[in-house]
ZAMARGU-4260 file (C-alpha; in steps of 0.2 Angstrom, whole numbers, plus 5000, padded with zeros to 4 digits):
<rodrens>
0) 5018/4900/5100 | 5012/4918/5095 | 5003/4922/5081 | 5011/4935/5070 | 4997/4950/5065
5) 4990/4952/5049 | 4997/4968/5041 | 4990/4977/5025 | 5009/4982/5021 | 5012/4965/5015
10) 4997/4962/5006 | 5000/4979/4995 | 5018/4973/4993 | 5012/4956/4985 | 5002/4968/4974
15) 5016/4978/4971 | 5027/4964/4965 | 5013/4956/4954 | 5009/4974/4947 | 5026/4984/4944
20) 5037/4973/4953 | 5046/4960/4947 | 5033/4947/4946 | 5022/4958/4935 | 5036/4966/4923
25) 5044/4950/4917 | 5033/4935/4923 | 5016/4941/4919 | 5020/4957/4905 | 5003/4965/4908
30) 4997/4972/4894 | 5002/4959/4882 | 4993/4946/4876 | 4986/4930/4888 | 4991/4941/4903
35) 4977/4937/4913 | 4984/4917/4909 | 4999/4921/4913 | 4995/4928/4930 | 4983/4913/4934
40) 4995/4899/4931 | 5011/4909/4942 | 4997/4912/4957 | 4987/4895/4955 | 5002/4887/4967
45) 5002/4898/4982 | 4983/4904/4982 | 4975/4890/4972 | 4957/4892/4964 | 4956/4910/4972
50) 4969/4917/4960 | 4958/4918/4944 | 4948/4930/4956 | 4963/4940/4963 | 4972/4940/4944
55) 4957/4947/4938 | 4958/4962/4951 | 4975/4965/4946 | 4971/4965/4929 | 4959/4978/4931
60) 4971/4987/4939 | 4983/4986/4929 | 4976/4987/4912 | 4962/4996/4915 | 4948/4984/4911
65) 4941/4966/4915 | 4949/4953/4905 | 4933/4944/4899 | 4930/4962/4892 | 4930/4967/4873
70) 4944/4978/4872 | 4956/4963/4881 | 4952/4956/4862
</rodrens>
């Protein structure tokens, strides 16, 4: 069986949807208060201990800042 390729356009739609899209508007509500947690626990199940790293992206750009950082207080 062939493999299918790898393409970037599914990658930035993920990023899309846990941004601007659905995932981020209603599941994760960046912005507000344990965000970051929020985005953690939804992407825990299909990435597992590599989501706290990808959250973190997408909370950077997102919000604008780290979320370990002072003004995410």
């Amino acid at each position: 069986m062939a493999r299918r390729p790898r393409t970037r356009g599914s990658a930035e739609s993920l990023r899309r949807y846990w941004s601007t899209g659905e995932g981020g508007r209603t599941k994760i509500r960046w912005g507000t208060s344990g965000d970051y947690r929020r985005c953690v626990r939804h992407l825990t199940k299909y990435m597992g201990p590599r989501a706290r790293g990808y959250c973190a992206n997408l909370h950077r750009r997102n919000v604008g800042y780290w979320p370990g950082d002072r003004r995410n207080r």
